[in-house]
C-alpha positions in Angstrom: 54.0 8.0 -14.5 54.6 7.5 -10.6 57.1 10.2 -9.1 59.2 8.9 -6.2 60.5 11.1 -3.5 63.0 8.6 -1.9 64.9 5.7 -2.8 63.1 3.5 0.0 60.1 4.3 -2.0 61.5 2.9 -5.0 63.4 0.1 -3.3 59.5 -0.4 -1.6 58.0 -0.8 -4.8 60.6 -3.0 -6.7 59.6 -5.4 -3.8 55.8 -5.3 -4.5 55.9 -5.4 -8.1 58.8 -8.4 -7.6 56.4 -10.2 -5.0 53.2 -9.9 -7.7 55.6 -11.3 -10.1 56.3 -14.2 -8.4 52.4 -14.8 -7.5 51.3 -14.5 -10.5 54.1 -17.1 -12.0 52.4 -19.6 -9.8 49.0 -18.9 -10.6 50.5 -19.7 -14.4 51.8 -23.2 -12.4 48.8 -24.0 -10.7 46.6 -23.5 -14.0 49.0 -25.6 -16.0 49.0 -28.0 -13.4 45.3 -28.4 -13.3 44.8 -28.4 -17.2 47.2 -31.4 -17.0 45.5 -32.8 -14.5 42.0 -32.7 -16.0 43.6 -34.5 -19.5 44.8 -37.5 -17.7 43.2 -41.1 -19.1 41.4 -41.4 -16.1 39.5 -38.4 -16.1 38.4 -39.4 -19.4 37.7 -43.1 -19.3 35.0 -43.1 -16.6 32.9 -40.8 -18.6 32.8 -42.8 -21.4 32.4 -46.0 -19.8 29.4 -44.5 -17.7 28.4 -43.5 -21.1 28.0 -46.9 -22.4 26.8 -48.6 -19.5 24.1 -46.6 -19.6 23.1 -47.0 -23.0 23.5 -50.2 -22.7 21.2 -50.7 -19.7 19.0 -48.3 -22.0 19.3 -50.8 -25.3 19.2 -53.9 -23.3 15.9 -52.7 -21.7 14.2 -52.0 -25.1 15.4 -55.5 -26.1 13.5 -57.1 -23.8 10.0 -55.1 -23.3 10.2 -55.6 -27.4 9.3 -59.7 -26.8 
């Protein structure tokens, strides 16, 4: 346990731990933010779709070196 010898120390303090407080409160934002961000529709649509394009380029080029 911290001793303090003044009240400006303590009034010092209450500041710092208030200001980490508040920064990590937006770190919490920011993290929500981009975990909401990254479960849009787009983010996951273009995946898939590049997904099946390329297997069908893939199937569609088996199809025809088969004949």
């Amino acid at each position: 346990m911290r001793t303090f010898n003044s009240f400006d120390e303590i009034d010092f303090e209450l500041k710092r731990l208030n200001l980490e407080r508040k920064i990590a409160w937006e770190e919490i934002k920011q993290s929500g933010n981009n975990v909401q961000d990254s479960l849009t529709p787009n983010n996951w649509i273009m995946p898939i779709y590049n997904g099946f394009k390329k297997f069908g380029i893939y199937f569609l080029l088996k199809k025809l070196f088969k004949r």
